[in-house]
PDB file of N, CA, C and O in Angstrom:
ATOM      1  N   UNK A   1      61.633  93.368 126.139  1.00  0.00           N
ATOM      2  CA  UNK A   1      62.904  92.973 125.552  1.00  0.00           C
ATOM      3  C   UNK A   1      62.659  91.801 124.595  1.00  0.00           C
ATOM      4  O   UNK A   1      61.812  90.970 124.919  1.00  0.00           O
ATOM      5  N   UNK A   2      63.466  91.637 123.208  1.00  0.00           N
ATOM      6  CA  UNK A   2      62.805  90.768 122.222  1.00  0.00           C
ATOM      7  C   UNK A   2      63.605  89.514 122.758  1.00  0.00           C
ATOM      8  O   UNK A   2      64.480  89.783 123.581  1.00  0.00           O
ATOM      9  N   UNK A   3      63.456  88.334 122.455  1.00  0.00           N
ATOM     10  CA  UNK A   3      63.665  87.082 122.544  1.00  0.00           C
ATOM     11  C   UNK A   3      64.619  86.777 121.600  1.00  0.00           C
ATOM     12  O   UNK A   3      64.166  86.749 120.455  1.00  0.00           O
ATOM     13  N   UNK A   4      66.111  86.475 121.739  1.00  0.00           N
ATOM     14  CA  UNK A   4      66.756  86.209 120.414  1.00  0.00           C
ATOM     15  C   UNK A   4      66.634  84.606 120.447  1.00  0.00           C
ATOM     16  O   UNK A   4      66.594  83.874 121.435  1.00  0.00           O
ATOM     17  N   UNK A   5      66.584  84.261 119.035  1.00  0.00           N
ATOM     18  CA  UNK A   5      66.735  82.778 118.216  1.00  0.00           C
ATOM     19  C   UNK A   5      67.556  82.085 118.927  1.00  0.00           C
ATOM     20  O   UNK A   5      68.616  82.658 119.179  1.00  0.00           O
ATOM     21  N   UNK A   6      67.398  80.847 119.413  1.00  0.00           N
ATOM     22  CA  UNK A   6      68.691  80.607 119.464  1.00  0.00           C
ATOM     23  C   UNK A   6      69.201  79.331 118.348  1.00  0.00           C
ATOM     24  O   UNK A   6      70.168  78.573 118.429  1.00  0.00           O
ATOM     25  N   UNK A   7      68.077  79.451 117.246  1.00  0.00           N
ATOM     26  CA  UNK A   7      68.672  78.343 116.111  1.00  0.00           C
ATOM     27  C   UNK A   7      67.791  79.269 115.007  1.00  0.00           C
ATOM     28  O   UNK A   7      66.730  79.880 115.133  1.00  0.00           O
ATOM     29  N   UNK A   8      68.900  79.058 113.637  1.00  0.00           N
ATOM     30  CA  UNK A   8      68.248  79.771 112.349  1.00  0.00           C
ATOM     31  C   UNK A   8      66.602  78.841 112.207  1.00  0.00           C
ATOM     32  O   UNK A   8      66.063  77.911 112.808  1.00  0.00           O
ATOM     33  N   UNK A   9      66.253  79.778 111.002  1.00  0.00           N
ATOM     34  CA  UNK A   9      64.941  79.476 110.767  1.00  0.00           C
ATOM     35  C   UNK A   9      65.103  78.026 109.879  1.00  0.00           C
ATOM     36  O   UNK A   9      65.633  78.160 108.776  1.00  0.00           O
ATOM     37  N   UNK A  10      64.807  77.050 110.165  1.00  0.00           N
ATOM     38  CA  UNK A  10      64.648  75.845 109.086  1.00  0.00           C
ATOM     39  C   UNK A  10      64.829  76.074 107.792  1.00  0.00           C
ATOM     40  O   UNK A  10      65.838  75.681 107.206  1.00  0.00           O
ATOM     41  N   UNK A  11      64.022  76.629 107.303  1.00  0.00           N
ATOM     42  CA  UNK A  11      64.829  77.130 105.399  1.00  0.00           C
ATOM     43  C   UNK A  11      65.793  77.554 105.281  1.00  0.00           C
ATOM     44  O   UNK A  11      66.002  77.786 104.090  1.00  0.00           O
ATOM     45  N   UNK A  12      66.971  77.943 106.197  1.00  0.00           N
ATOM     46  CA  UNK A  12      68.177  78.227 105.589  1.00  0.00           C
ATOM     47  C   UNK A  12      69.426  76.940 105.827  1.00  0.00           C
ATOM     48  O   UNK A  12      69.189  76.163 106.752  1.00  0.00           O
ATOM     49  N   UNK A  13      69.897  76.858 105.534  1.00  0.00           N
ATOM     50  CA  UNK A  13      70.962  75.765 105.081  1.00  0.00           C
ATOM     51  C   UNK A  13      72.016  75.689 106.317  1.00  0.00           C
ATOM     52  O   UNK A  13      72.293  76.845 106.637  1.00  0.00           O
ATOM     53  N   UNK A  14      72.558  74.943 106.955  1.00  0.00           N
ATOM     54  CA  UNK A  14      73.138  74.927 108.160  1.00  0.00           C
ATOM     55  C   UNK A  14      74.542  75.057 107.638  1.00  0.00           C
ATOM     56  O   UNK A  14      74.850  74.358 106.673  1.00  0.00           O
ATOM     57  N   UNK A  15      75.350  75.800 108.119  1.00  0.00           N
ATOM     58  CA  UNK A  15      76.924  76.150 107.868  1.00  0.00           C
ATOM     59  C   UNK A  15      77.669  75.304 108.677  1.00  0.00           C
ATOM     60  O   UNK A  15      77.408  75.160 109.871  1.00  0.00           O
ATOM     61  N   UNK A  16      78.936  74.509 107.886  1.00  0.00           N
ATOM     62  CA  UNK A  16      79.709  73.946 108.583  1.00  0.00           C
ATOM     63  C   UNK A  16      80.982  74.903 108.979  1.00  0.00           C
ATOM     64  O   UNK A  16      81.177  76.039 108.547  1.00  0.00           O
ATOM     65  N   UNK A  17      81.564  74.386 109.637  1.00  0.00           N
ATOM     66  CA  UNK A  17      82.722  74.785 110.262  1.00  0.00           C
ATOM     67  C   UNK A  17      83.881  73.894 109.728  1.00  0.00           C
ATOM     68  O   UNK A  17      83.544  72.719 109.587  1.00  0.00           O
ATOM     69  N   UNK A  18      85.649  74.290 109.277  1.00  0.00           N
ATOM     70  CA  UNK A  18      85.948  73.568 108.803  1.00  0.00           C
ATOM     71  C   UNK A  18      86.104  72.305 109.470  1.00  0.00           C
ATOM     72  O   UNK A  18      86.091  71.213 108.902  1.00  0.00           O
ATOM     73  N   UNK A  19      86.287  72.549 110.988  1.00  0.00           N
ATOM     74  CA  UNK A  19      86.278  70.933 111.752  1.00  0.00           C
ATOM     75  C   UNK A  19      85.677  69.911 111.623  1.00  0.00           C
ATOM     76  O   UNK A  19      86.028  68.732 111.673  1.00  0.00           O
ATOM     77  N   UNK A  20      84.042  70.762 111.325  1.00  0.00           N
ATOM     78  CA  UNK A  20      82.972  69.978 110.734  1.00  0.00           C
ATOM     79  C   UNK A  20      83.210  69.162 109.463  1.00  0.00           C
ATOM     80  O   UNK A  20      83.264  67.938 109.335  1.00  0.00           O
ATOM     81  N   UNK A  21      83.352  70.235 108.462  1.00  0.00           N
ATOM     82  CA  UNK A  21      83.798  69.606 106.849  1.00  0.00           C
ATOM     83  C   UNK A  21      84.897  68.279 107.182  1.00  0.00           C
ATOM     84  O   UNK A  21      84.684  67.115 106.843  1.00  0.00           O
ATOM     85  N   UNK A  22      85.925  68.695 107.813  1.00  0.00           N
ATOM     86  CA  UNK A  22      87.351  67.460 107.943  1.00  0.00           C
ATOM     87  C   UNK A  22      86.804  66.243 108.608  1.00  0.00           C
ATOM     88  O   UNK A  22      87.411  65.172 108.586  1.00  0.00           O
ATOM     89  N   UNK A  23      85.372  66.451 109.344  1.00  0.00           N
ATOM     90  CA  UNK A  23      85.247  64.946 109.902  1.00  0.00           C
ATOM     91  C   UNK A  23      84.036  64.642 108.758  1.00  0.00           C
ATOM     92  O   UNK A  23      84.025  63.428 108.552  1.00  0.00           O
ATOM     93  N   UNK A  24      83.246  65.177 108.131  1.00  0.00           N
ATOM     94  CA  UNK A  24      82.577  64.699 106.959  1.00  0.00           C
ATOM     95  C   UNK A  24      83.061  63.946 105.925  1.00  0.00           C
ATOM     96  O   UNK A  24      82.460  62.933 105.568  1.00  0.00           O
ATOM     97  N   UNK A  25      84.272  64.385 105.293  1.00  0.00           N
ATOM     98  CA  UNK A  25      85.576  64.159 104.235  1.00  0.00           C
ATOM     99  C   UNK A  25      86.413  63.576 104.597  1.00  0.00           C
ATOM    100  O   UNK A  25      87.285  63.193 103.816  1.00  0.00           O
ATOM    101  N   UNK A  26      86.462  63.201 106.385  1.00  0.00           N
ATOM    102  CA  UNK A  26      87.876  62.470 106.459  1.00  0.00           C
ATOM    103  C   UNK A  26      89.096  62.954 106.538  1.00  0.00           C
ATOM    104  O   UNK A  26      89.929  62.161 106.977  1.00  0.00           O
ATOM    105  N   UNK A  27      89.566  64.280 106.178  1.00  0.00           N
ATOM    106  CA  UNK A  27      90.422  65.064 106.100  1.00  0.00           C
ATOM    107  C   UNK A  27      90.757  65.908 107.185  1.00  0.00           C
ATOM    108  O   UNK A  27      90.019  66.268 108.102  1.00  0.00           O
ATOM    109  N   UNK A  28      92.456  66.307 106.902  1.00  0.00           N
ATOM    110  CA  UNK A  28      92.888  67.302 108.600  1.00  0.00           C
ATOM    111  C   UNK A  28      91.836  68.429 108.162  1.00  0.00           C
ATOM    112  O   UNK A  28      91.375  68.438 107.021  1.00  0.00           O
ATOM    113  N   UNK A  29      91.508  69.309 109.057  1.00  0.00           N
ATOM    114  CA  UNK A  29      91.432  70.380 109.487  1.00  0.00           C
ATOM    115  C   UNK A  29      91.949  71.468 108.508  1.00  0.00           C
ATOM    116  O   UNK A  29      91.430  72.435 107.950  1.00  0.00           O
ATOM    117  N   UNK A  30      93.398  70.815 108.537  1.00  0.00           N
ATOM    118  CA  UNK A  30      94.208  72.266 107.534  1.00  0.00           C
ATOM    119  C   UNK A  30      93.687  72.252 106.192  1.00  0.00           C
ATOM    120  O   UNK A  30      93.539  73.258 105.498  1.00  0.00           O
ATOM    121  N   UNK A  31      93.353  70.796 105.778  1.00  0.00           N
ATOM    122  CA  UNK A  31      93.306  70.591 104.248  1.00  0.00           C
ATOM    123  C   UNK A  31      91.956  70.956 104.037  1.00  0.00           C
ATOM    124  O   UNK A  31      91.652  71.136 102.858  1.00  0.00           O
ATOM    125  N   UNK A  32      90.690  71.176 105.252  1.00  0.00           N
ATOM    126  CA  UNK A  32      89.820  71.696 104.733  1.00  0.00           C
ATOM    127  C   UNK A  32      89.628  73.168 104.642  1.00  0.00           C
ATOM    128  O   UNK A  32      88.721  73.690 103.994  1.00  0.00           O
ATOM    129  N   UNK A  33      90.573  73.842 105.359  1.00  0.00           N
ATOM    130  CA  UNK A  33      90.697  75.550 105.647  1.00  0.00           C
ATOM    131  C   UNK A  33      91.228  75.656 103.760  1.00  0.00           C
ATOM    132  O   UNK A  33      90.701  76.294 102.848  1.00  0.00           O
ATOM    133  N   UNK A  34      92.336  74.830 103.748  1.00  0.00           N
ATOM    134  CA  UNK A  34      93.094  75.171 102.531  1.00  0.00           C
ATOM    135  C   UNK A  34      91.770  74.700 101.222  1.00  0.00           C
ATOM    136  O   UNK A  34      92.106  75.201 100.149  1.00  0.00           O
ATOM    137  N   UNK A  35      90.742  74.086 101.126  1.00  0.00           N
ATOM    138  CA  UNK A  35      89.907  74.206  99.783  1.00  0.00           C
ATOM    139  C   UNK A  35      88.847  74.578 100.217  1.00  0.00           C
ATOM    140  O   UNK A  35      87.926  74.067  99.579  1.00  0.00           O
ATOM    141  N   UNK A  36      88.407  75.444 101.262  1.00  0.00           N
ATOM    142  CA  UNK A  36      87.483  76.032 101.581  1.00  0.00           C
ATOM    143  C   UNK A  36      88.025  77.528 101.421  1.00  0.00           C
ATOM    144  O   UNK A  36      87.195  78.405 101.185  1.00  0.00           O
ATOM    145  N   UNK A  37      89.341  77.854 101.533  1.00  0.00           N
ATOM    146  CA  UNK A  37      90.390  78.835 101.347  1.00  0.00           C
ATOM    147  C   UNK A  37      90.529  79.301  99.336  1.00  0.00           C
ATOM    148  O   UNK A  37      90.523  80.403  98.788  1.00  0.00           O
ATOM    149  N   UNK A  38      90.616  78.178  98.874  1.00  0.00           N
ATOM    150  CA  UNK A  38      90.998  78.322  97.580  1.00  0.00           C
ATOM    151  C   UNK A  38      89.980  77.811  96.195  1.00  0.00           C
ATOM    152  O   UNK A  38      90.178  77.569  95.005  1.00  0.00           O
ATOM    153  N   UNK A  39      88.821  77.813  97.119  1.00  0.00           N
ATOM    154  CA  UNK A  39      87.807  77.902  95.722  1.00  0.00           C
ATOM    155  C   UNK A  39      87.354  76.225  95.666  1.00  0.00           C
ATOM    156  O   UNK A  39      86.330  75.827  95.111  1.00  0.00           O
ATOM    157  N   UNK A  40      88.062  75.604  96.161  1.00  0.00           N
ATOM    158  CA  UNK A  40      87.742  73.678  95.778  1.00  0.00           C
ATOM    159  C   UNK A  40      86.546  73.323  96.272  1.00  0.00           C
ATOM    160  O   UNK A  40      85.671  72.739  95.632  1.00  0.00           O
ATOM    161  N   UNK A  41      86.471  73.749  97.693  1.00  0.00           N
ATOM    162  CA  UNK A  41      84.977  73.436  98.308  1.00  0.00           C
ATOM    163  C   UNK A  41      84.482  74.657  97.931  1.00  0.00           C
ATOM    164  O   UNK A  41      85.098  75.661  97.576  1.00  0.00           O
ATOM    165  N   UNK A  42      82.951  74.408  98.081  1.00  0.00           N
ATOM    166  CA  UNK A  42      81.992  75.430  97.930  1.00  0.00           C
ATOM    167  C   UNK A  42      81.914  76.672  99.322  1.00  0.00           C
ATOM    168  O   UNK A  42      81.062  76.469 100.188  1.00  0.00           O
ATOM    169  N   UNK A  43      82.720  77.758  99.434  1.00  0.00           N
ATOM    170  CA  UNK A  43      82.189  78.274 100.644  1.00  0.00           C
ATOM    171  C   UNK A  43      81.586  79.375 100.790  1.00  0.00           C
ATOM    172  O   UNK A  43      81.134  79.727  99.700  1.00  0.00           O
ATOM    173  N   UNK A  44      81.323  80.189 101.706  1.00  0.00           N
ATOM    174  CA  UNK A  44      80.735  81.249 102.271  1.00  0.00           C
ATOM    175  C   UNK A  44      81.788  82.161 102.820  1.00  0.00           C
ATOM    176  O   UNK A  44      82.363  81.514 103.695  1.00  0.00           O
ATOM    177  N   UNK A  45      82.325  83.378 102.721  1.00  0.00           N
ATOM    178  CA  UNK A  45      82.677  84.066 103.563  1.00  0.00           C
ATOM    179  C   UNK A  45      82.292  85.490 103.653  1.00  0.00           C
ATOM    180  O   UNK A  45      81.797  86.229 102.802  1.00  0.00           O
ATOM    181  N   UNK A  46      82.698  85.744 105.117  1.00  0.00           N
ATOM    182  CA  UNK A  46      82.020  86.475 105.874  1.00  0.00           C
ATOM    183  C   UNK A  46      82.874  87.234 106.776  1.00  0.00           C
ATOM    184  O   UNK A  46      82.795  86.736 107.899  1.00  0.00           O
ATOM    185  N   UNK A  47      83.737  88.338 106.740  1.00  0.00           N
ATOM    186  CA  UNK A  47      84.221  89.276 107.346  1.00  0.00           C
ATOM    187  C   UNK A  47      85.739  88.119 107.803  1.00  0.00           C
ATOM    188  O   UNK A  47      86.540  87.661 106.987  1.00  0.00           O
ATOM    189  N   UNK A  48      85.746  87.978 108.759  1.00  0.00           N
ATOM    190  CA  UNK A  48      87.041  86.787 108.985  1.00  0.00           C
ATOM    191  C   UNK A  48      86.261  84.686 108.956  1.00  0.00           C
ATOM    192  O   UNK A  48      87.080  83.770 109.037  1.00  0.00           O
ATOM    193  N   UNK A  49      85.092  84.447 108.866  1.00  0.00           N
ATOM    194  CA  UNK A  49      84.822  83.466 109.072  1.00  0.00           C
ATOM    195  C   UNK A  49      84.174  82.572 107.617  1.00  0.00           C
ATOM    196  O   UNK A  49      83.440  83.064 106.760  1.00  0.00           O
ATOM    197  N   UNK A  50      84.556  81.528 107.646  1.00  0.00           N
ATOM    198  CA  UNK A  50      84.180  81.075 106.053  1.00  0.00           C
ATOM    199  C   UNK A  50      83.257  79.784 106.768  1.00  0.00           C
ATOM    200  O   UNK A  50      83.538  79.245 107.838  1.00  0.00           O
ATOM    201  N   UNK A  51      82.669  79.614 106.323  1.00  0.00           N
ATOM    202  CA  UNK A  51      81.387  78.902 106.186  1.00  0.00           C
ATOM    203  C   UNK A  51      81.219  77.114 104.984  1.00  0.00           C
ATOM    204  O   UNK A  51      81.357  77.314 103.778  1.00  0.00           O
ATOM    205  N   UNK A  52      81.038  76.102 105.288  1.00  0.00           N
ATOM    206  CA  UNK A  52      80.318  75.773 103.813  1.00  0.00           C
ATOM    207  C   UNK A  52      78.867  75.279 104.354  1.00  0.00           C
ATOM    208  O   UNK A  52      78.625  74.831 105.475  1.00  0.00           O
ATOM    209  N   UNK A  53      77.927  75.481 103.233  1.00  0.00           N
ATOM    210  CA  UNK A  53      76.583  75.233 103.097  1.00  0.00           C
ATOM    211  C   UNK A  53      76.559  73.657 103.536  1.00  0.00           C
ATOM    212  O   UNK A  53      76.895  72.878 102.643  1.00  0.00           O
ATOM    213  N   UNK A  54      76.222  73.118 104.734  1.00  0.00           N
ATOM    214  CA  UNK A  54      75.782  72.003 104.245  1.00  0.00           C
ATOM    215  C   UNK A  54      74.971  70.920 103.093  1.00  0.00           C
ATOM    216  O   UNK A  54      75.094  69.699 102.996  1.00  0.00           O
ATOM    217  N   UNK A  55      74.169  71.800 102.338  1.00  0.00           N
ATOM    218  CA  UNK A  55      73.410  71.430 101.311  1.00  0.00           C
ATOM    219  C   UNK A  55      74.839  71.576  99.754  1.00  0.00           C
ATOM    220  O   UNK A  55      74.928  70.919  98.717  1.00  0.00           O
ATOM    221  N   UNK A  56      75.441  72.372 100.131  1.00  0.00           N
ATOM    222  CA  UNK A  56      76.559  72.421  98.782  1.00  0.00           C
ATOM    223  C   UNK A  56      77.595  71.345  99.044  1.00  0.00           C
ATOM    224  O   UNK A  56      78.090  70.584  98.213  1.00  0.00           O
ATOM    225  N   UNK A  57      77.796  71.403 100.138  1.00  0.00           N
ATOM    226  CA  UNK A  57      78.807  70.137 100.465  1.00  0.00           C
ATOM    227  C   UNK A  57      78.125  68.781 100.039  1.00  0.00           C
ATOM    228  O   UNK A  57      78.849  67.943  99.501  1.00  0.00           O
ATOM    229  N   UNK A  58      76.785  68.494 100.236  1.00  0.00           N
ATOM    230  CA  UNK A  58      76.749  67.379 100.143  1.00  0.00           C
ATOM    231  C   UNK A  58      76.554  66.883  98.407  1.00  0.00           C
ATOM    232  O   UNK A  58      76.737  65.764  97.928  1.00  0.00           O
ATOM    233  N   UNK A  59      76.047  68.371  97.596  1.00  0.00           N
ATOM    234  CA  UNK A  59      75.870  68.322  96.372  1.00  0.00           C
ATOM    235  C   UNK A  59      77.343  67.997  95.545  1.00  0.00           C
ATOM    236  O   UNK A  59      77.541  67.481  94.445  1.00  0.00           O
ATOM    237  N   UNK A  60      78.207  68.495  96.501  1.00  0.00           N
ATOM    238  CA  UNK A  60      80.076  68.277  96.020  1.00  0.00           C
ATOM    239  C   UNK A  60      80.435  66.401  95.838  1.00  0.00           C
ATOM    240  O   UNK A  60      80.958  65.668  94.999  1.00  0.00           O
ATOM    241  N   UNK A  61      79.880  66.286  96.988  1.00  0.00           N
ATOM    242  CA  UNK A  61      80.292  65.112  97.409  1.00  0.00           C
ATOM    243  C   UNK A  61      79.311  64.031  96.371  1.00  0.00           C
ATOM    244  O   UNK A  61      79.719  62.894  96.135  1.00  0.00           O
ATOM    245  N   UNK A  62      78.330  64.409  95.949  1.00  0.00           N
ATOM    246  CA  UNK A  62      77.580  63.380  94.754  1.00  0.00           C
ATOM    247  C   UNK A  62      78.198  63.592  93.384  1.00  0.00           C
ATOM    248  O   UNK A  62      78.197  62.749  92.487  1.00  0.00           O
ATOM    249  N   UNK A  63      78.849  65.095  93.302  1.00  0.00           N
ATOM    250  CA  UNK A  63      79.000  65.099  91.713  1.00  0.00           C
ATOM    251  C   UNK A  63      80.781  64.421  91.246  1.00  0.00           C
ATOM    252  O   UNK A  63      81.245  63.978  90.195  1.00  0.00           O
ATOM    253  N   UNK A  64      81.378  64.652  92.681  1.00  0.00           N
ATOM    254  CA  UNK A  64      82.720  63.627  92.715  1.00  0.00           C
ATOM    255  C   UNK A  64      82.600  62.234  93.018  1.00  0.00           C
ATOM    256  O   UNK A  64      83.595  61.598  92.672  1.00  0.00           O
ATOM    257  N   UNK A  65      81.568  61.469  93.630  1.00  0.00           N
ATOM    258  CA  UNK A  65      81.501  59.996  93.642  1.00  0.00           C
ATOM    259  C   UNK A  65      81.225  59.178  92.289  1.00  0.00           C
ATOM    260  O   UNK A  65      80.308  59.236  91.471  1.00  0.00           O
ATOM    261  N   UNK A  66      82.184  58.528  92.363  1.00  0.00           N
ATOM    262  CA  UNK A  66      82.530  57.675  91.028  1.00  0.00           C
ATOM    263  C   UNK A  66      81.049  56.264  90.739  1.00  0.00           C
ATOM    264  O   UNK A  66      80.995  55.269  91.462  1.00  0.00           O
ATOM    265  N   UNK A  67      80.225  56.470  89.807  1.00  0.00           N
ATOM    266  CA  UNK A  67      79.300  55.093  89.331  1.00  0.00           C
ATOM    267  C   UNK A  67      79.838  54.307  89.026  1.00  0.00           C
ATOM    268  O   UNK A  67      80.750  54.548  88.235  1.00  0.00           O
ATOM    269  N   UNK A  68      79.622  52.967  89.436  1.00  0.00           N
ATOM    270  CA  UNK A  68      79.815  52.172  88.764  1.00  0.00           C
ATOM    271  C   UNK A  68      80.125  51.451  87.342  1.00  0.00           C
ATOM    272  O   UNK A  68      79.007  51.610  86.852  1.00  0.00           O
ATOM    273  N   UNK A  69      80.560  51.047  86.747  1.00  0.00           N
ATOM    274  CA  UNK A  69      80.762  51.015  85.162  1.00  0.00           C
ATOM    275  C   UNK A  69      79.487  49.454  85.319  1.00  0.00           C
ATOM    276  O   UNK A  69      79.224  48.601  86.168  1.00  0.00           O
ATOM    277  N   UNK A  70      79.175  49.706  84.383  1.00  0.00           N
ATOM    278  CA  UNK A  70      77.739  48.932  83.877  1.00  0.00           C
ATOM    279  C   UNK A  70      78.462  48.056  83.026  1.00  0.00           C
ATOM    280  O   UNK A  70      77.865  47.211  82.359  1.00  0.00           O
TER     281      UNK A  70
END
């Protein structure tokens, strides 16, 4: 009988959950279903379950943080 995984292989990108995303961002729950829902966050979906990339989320989160003015 084969042995199933019980964690993906390291090269693939770990999927958040939106509960996950809302405590990353600070945000309810709903408000992350709703831009994980409508294109704002970067997501994944998959038959009924949507996903975001941890690696895209965090790429979101650098290209919206504001620099400093010099």
């Amino acid at each position: 009988m084969p042995r199933t995984q019980k964690h993906p292989p390291a090269n693939l990108p770990r999927l958040l959950r939106a509960g996950e995303v809302a405590k990353v961002l600070r945000i309810s729950r709903a408000l992350a279903y709703k831009w994980m829902k409508t294109g704002v966050l970067p997501a994944l979906r998959h038959a009924r379950y949507t996903r975001v990339p941890e690696d895209a989320l965090e790429r979101w989160i650098t290209q919206r943080t504001s620099k400093p003015a010099a």
